[in-house]
C-alpha positions in Angstrom: 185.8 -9.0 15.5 186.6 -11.8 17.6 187.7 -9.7 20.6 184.7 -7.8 20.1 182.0 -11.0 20.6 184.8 -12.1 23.8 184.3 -9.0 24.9 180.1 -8.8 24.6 180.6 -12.2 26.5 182.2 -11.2 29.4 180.6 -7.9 30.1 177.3 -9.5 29.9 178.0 -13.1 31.9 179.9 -10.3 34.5 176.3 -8.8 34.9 174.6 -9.9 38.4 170.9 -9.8 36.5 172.2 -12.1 33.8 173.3 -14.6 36.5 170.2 -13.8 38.5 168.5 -15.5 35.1 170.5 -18.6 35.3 169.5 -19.1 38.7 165.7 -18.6 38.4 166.0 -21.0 35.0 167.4 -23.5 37.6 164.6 -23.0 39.9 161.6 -23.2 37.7 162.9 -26.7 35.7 163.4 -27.4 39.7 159.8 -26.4 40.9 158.4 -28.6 37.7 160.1 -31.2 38.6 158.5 -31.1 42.3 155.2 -30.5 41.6 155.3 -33.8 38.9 156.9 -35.5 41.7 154.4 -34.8 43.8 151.8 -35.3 41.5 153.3 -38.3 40.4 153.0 -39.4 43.6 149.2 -40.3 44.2 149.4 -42.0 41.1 149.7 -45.7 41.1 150.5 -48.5 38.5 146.6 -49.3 36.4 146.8 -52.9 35.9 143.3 -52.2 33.8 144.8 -49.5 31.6 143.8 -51.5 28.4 139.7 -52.1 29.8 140.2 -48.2 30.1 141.2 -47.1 26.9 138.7 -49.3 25.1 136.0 -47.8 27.2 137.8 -44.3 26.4 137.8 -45.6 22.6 134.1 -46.1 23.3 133.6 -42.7 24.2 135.5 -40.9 22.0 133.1 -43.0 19.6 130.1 -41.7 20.7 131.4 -38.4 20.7 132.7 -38.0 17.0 128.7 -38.8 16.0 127.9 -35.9 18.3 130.7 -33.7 17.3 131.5 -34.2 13.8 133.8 -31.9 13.6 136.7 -33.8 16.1 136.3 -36.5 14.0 140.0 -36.4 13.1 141.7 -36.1 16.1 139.2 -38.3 17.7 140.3 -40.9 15.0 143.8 -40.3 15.8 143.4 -40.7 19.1 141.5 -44.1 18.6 144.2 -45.4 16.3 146.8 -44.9 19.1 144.9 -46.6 21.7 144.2 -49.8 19.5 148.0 -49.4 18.7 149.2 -49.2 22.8 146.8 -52.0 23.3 147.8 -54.1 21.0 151.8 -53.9 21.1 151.3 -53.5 24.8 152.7 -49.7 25.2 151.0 -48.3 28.2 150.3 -44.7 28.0 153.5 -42.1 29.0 153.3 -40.4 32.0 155.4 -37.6 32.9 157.0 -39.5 35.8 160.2 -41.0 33.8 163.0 -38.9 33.2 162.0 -38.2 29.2 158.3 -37.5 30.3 159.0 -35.2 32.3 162.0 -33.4 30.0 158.7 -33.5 27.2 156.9 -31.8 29.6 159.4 -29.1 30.1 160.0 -28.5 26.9 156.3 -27.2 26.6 157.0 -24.7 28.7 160.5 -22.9 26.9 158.9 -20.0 26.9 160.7 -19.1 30.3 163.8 -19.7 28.5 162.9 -17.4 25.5 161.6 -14.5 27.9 164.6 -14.3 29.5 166.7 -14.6 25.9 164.0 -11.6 24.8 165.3 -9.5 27.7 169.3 -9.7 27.0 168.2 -9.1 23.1 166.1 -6.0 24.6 168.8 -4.6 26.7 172.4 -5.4 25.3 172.4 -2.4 23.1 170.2 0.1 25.2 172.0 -0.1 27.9 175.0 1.2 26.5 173.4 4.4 25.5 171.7 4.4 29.3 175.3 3.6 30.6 177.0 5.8 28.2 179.3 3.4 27.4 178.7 3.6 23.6 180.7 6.4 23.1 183.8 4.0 24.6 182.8 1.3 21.5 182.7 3.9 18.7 186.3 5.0 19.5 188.0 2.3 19.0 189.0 0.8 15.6 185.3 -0.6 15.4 183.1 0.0 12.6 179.1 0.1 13.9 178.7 -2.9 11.6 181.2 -5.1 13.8 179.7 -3.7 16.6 176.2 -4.7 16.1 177.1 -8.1 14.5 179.4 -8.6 17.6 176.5 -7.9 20.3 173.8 -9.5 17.7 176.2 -13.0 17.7 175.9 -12.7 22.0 172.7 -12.8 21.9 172.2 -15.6 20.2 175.3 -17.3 22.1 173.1 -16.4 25.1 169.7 -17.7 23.5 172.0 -21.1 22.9 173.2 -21.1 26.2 169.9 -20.7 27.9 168.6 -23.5 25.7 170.8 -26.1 26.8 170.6 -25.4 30.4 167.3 -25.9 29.8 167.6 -29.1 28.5 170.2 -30.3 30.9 168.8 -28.6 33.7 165.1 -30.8 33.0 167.6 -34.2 32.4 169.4 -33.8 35.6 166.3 -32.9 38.1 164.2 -35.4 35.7 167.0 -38.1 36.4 167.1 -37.1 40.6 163.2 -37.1 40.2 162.6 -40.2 38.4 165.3 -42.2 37.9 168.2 -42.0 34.8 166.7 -44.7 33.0 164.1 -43.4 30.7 161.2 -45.6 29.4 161.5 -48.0 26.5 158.4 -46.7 25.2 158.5 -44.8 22.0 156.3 -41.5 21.1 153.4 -42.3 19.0 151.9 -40.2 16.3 149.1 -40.8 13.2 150.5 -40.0 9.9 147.8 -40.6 6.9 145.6 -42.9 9.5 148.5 -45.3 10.4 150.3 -44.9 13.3 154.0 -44.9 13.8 156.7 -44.5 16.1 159.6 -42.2 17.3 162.2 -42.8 19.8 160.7 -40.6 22.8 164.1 -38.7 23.9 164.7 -38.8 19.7 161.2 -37.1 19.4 162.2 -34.6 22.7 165.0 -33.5 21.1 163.7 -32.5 17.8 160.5 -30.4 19.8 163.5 -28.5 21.4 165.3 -27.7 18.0 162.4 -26.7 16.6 161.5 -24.2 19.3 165.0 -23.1 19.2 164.0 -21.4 16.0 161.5 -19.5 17.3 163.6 -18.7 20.1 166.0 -16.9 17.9 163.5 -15.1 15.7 161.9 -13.7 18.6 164.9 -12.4 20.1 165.6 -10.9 16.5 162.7 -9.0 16.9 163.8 -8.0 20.2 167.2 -6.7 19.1 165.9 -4.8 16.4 162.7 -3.5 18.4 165.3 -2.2 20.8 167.5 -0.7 18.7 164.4 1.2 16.4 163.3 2.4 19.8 166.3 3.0 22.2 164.3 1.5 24.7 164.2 -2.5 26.2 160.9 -1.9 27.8 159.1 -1.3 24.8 161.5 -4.5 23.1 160.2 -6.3 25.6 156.8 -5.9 26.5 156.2 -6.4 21.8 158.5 -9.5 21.7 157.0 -10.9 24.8 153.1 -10.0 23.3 154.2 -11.5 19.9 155.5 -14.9 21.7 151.9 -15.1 23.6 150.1 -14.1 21.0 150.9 -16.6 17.8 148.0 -19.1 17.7 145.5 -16.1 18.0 147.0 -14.5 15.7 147.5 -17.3 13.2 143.6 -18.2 13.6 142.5 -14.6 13.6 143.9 -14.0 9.8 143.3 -17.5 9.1 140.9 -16.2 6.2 143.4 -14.1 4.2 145.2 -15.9 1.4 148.2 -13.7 2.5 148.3 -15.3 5.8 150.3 -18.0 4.8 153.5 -15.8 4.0 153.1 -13.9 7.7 156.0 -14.6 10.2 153.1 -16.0 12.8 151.5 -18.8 10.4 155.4 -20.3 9.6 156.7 -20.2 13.1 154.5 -23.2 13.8 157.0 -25.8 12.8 155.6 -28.5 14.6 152.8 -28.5 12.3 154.5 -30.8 9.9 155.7 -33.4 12.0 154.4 -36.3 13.6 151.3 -36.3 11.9 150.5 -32.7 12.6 148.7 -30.6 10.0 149.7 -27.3 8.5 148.0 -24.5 9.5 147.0 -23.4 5.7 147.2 -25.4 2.5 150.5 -25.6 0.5 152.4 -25.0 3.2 155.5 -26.9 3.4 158.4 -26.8 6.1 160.8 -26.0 3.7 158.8 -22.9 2.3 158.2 -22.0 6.3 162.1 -22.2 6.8 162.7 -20.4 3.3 159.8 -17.6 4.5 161.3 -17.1 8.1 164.6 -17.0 6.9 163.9 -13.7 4.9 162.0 -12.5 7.6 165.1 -12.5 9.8 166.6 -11.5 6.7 164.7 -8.1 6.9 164.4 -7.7 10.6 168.5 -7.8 11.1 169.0 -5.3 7.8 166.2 -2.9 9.5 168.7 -3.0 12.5 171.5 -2.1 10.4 170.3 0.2 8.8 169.0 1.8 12.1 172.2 1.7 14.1 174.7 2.6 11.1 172.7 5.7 9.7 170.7 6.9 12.1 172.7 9.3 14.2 171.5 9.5 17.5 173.6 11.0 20.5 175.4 8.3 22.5 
């Protein structure tokens, strides 16, 4: 089993469009960290920034009597101004080398596209290759076969991630200097406001979008291998990723939609003051529910590789 997942490895890190992927990961954490460079650039230190957020408190004021329904995260959003104000935390820009890696980390989506296109293709391609057959002769059983390739994907998702992450702190530290900012994140939790170390509260976004970053490239390996065919894996996983809030707020109405895969995957919901998307939702029952979805999607794969016959 062991030379099976070394061997997954180094056939797929030997493939010029999997190190084509490394090197456009590279180049987009690169580009963001440009254009906030430049953009960065034409701002300049606000010696006033506390006469502006109590005018902005004033507005967001005026604006809860006219909206009533913002009147929550216009209150939030109040509390954390007085809060900055008062302890003297001026607003976090993303030109500091933790701004900018929170900024990045908003858009891991790249990363999970390209994990959702190894997950698509590491198991059609051997029947398009016809290298299958070369698997199924040795002393391999299909179950070690698909765990093997299953285990490189998410080795690869892993990988991706962390490039990711070091990738944003090196261009972020070249950009903006390796010191950070002493300023911690700020969130409202049952109207007081607290505080997070910023790279502590950074870290956790990215292990919870890791999460979803796995089950999404589930459903690519399984799409793939119910199919035969990564374009299809592709273009669903990549429509599913897109597609979550909508469809979160589109069955919003259904008591059921609190036990669909797209409702749980929102794990940032119950942190930092956030609010679940449905009542008596927890994140325990959202980790307990998307662990038996990946549950079913990876025994719908064996099932589909192992008895299914299909010509290789």
């Amino acid at each position: 089993m062991n030379n099976l997942i070394i061997n997954e490895n180094i056939k797929l890190y030997y493939q010029r469009s999997t190190q084509v992927l490394f090197v456009l990961l590279f180049l987009f954490v690169l580009c963001g960290g440009i254009i906030s460079k430049v953009g960065s650039g034409y701002l300049e230190d606000n010696p006033d920034w506390k006469d502006d957020l109590t005018k902005y408190n004033s507005f967001l004021t005026s604006q809860m009597e006219a909206n009533p329904q913002y009147v929550e995260p216009y209150t939030k959003e109040i509390l954390m101004n007085e809060y900055r104000i008062k302890n003297n935390y001026e607003p976090i820009a993303d030109d500091n080398i933790w701004g900018f890696i929170n900024s990045i980390s908003g858009k891991l989506s790249i990363a999970t596209i390209f994990s959702i296109i190894i997950a698509s293709s590491i198991l059609t391609n051997e029947y398009k290759w016809g290298t299958l057959k070369n698997l199924l002769v040795k002393p391999y059983s299909k179950s070690k076969i698909l765990a093997s390739k299953f285990i490189t994907v998410l080795i690869y998702a892993c990988v991706q991630y962390l490039l990711m992450l070091f990738f944003s702190w090196l261009i972020g530290g070249f950009m903006f200097g390796f010191s950070g900012t002493s300023q911690p994140h700020l969130f409202v939790e049952n109207n007081v406001v607290k505080e997070i170390n910023l790279s502590m509260y950074v870290l956790i976004n990215y292990g919870l979008d890791a999460i979803n970053l796995v089950v999404l490239a589930t459903v690519a390996f399984m799409i793939s291998t119910l199919f035969n065919n990564s374009a299809i894996s592709i273009g669903v996983s990549i429509t599913i990723m897109f597609s979550l809030t909508v469809l979160t707020d589109f069955f919003s109405d259904f008591f059921w939609n609190k036990y669909s895969l797209f409702s749980n995957l929102h794990l940032e919901d119950y942190l930092f003051g956030g609010v679940p998307k449905m009542e008596d939702m927890t994140l325990y029952s959202s980790l307990f529910i998307i662990s038996m979805y990946q549950i079913m999607f990876l025994l719908i794969t064996w099932i589909t590789f192992t008895k299914i016959k299909r010509d290789v």
